[in-house]
C-alpha atoms as an extended CHARMM CRD file, in Angstrom:
* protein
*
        61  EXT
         1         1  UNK       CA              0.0000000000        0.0000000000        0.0000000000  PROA      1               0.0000000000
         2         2  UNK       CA              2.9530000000        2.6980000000        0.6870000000  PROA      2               0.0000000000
         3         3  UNK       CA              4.7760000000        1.6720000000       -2.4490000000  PROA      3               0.0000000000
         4         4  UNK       CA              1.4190000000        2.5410000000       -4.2240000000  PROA      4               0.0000000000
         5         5  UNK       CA              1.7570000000        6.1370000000       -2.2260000000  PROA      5               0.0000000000
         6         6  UNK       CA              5.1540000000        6.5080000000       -2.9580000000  PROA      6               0.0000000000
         7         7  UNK       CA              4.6570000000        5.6740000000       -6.8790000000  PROA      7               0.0000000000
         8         8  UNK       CA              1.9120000000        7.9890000000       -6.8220000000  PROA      8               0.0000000000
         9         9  UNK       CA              4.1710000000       11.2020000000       -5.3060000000  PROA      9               0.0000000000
        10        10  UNK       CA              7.0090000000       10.0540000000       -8.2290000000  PROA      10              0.0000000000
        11        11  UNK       CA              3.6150000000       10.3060000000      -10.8550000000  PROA      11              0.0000000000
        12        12  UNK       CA              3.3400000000       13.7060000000       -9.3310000000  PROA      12              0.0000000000
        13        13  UNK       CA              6.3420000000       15.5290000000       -9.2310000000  PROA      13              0.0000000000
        14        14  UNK       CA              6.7830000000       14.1380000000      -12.9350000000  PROA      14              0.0000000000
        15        15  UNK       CA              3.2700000000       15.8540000000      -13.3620000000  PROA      15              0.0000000000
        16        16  UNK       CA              4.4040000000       19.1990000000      -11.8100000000  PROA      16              0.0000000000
        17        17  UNK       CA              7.6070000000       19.5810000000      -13.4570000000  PROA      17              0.0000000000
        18        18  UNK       CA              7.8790000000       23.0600000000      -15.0620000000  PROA      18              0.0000000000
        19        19  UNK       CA              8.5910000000       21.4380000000      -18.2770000000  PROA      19              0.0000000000
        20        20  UNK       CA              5.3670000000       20.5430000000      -19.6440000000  PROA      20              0.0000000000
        21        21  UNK       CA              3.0920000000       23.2840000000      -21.7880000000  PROA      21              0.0000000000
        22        22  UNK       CA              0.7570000000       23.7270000000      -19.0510000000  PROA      22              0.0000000000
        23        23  UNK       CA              2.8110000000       23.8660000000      -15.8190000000  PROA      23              0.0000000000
        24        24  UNK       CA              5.2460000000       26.2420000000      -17.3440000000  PROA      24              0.0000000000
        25        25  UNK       CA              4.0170000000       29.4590000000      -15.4030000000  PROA      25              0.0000000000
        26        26  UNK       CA              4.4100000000       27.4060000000      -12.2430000000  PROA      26              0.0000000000
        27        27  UNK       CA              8.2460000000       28.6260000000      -11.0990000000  PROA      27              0.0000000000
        28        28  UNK       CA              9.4700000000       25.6960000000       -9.2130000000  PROA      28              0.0000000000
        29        29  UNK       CA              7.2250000000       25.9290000000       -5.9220000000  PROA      29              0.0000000000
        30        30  UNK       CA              4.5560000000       22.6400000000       -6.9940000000  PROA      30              0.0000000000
        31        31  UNK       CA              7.9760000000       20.8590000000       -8.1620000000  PROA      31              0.0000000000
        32        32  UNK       CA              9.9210000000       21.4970000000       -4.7930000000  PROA      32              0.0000000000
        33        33  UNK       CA              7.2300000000       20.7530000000       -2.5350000000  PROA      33              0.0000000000
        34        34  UNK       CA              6.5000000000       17.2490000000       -3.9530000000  PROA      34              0.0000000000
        35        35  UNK       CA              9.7580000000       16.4190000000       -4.1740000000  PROA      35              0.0000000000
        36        36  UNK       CA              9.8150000000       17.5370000000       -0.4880000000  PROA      36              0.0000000000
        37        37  UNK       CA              7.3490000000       15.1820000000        0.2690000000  PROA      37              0.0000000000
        38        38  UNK       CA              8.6250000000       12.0740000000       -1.9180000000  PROA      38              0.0000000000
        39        39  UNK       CA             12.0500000000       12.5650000000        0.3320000000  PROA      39              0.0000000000
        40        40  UNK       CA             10.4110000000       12.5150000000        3.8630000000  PROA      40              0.0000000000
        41        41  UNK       CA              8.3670000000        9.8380000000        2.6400000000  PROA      41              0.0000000000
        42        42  UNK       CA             11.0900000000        7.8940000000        0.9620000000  PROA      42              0.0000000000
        43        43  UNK       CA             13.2710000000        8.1980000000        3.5910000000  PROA      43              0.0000000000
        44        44  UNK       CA             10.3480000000        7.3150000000        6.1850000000  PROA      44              0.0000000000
        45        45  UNK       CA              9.7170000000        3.6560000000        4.1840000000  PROA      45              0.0000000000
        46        46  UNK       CA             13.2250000000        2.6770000000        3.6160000000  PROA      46              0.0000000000
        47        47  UNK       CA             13.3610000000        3.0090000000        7.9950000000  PROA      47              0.0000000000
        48        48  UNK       CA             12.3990000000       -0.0870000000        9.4420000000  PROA      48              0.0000000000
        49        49  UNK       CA             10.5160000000        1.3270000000       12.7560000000  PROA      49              0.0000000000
        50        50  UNK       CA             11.9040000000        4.8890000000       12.5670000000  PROA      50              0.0000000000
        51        51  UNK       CA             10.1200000000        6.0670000000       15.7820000000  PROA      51              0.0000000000
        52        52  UNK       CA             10.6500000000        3.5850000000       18.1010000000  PROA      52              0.0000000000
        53        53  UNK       CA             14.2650000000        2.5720000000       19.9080000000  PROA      53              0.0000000000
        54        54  UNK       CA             14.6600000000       -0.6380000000       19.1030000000  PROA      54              0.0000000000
        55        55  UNK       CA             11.2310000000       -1.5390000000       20.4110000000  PROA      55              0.0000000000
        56        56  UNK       CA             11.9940000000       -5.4130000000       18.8930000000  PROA      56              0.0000000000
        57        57  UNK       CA             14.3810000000       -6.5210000000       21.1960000000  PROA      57              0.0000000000
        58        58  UNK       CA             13.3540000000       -7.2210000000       24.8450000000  PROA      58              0.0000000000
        59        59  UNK       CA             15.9010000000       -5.2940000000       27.6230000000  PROA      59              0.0000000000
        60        60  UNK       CA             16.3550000000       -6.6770000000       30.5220000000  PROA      60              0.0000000000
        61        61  UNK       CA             15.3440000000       -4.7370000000       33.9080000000  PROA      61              0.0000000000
């Protein structure tokens, strides 16, 4: 399901690229804020757990 998202944000910022006839007005603002996006995200499913410590392995008390 989050490779579908993630597929979907690349479908995007190909979408928003000033380089097309009718995104050409744009600046780069639509461009830089997907691709924003697509790296938190990116970097967010290639972390196993990113917000817990280690949560998988029991420590001893």
């Amino acid at each position: 399901m989050y490779q579908k998202f993630l597929v979907a944000l690349v479908i995007m910022l190909v979408a928003v690229a000033p380089v097309w006839n009718y995104s050409s007005n744009w600046s780069y603002g639509p461009f830089i804020a997907v691709l924003f996006l697509l790296g938190v995200n990116l970097v967010n499913y290639l972390c196993s757990d990113p917000l817990s410590l280690n949560s998988s392995e029991k420590q001893p008390h």
